[in-house]
N, C-alpha and C positions, 0 to 999 in steps of 0.2 A: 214779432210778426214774421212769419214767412211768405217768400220770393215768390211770383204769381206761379202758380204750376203750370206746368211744360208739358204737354197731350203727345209732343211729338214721339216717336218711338226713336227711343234711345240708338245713338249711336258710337257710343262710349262708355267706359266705367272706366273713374277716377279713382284711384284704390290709395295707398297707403304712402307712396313714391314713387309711384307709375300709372301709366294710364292705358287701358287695354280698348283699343280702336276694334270695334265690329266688323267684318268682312263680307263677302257675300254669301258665306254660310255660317254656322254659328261655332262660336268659340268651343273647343274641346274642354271641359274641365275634367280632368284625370281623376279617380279615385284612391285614396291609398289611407286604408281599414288599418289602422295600427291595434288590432281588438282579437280576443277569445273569439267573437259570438257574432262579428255583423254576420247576416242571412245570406250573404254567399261567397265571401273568403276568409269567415272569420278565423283567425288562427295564422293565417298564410303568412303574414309580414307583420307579429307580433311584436319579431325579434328587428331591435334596430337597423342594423348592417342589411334585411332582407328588405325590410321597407323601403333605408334609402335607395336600394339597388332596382326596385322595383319602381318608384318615384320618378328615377334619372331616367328608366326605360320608357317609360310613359312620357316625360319629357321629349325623349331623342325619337319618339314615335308622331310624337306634335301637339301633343296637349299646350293648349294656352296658359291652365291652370293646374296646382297642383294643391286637390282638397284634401288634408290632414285633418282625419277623427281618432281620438283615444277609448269614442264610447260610442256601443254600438245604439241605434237608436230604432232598429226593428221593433217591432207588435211585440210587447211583453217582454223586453229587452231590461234588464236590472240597471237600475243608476250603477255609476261608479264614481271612488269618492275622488274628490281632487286631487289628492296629492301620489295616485295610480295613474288616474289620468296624464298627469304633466310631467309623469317619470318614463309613459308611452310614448309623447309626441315633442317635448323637447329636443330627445337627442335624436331623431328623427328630421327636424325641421334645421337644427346645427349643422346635421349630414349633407343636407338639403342643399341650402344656401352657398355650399361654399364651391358647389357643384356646377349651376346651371342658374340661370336669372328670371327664369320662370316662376311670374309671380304663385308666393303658395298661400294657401287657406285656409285657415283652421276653423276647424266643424267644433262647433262646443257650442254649449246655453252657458259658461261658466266663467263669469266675469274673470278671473284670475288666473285663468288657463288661456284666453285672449290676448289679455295683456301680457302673459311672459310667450305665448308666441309671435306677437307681436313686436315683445322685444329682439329677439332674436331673429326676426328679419322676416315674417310673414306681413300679407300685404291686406287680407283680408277677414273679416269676420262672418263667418257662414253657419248664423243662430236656427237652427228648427224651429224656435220658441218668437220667432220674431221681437226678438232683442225686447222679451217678456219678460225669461223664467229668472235672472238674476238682476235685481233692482242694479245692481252695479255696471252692466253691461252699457248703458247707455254711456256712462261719465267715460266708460273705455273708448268707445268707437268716436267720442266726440274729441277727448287728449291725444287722441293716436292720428286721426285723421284718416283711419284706413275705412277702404272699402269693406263696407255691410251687407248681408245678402237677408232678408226677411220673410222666413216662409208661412205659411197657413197651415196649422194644425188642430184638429182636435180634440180635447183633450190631451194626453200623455201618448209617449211612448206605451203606458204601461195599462192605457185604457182605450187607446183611441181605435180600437180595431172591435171593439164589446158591439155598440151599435149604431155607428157614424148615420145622421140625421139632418138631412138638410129638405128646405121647400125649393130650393131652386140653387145647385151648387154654383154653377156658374156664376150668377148672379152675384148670391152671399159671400163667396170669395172673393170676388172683384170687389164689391163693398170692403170688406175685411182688410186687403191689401190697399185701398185707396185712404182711411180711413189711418192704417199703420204708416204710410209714408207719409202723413201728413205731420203725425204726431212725432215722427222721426225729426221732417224736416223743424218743428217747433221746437224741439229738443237740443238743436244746434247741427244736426250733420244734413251736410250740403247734399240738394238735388242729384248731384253728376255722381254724388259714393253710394246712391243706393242701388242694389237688385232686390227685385225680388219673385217670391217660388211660390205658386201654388200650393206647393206642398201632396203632388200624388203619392198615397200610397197612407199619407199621415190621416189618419180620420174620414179615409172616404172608403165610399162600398166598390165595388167591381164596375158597377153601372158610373157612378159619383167617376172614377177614374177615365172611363173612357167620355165622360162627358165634359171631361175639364181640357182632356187630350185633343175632344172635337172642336173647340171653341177655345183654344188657348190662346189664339190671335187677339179674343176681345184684349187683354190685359196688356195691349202694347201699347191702348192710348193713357198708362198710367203714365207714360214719358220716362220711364225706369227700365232698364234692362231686363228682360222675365227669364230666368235658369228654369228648366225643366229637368227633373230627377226622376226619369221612366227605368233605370238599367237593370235587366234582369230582375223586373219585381214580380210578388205574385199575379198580378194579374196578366202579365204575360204567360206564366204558365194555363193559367184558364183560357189564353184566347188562342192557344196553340195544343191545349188538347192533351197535356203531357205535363204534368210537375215537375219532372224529373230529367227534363230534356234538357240541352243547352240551350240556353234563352240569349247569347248575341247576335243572331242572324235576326230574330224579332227585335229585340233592341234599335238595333240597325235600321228596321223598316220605318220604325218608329222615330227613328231620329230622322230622317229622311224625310217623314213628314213635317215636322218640325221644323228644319229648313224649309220646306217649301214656306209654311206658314210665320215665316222672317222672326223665328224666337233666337233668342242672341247668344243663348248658354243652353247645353247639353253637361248636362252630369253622368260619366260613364266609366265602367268599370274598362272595356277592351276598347281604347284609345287606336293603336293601329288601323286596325279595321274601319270603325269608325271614320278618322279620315279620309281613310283610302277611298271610300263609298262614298262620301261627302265631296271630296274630289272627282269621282266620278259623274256625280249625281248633277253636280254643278254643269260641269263638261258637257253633257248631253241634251242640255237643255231644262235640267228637272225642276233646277230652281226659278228660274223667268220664262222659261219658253225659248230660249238664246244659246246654240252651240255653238261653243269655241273651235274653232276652225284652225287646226294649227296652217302654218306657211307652207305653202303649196311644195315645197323640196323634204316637209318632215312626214 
């Protein structure tokens, strides 16, 4: 039997040996592509040494979190097999740790790429597959104790862009995610280690995106931390007119709504910025209607 469910909107995640407290805007989770092919650095931080150097930047910038992928997981994106994967993100997460106490993450559906990140001193598991795609993933996140992140996808990577179908997204998401943390909490891991993600981008149409983005507030009475993954994806390039353009100034705007609308995690590729706006945004009232007033001598 599991614990009565908790409707409140989360104000913490309990991860692997730390526990990340929510503030009044939402956590930074940094991004760091250790891949050929992700859809907008892929190549950048292949090489270890550029990764970790890129990770600790992001860190010293203010990221809360530090998300570790070996595989890219865009539209039509190729598996890769294990043991490339873990030759990506191990020495990467070793570089990591010895640096900075910033809990890290590791992006994988792959039970056995988890577990030796988690050996190695990551705090978190951050499955696309909502701790689906490998029957083993569950016994990990349950031995380990770490924090889980459970997103909504559908279909594959490798399908889920052909012709994403829903009567009512919002809705069936919410269904789908209430329904996953239940079966989570049955399974053995505790209320306070789950998040989870909508999943923009993974299985949904243009329209599907912006209507998960309009109403992503419902998903806070799952009592679970909700991570939103909007950073320079395509549909930003459709809502600004330009493929080609830089997409963090939208990013940005986007995440700014986000904060207003009290979601706990942002997944982002330009962490700088991001806070600085987040600080901003805070400051002037954006997020309650309440500006800070410094002391009348500053």
């Amino acid at each position: 039997m599991h614990p009565p469910l908790n409707n409140t909107p989360a104000n913490h995640w309990s991860l692997k040996s730390t526990t990340i407290h929510f503030a009044q805007t939402p956590t930074v989770m940094g991004i760091v592509n250790v891949t050929p092919d992700s859809f907008s650095d892929g190549g950048l931080f292949l090489e270890a040494d550029r990764a970790i150097d890129h990770a600790l930047k992001l860190a010293s910038d203010g990221a809360g979190i530090l998300d570790i992928g070996g595989e890219s997981t865009r539209p039509y994106s190729q598996t890769v097999a294990e043991k490339d994967e873990l030759a990506r993100v191990i020495p990467v997460i070793r570089g990591i740790v010895k640096q900075t106490n910033v809990p890290i993450s590791i992006d994988t559906s792959k039970a056995t790429v988890a577990r030796a990140a988690l050996d190695e001193g990551a705090q978190i598991i951050n499955d696309v597959t909502g701790l689906e795609g490998d029957p083993g993933m569950i016994d990990v996140a349950v031995n380990s104790g770490a924090g889980v992140c459970a997103m909504h996808m559908q279909g594959t990577p490798q399908t889920m862009q052909d012709s994403p179908c829903y009567q009512d997204v919002v809705q069936e998401i919410h269904a789908y995610l209430t329904k996953r943390k239940i079966q989570l909490l049955d399974a053995g891991i505790p209320m306070e280690k789950i998040c989870l993600d909508p999943g923009i981008g993974f299985g949904k149409s243009h329209r599907h995106n912006l209507e998960l983005l309009n109403h992503c507030e419902q998903y806070l009475d799952l009592g679970c931390p909700i991570l939103i993954g909007h950073s320079r994806k395509g549909m930003i390039g459709k809502i600004i007119g330009d493929r080609d353009a830089n997409r963090d100034s939208a990013t940005m705007a986007i995440t700014l709504m986000l904060a207003r609308k009290k979601i706990q995690i942002v997944r982002v590729h330009e962490v700088e910025g991001t806070v600085r706006a987040l600080k901003a945004f805070a400051a002037v009232g954006g997020i309650d209607g309440q500006i800070s007033l410094p002391a009348e001598n500053q």
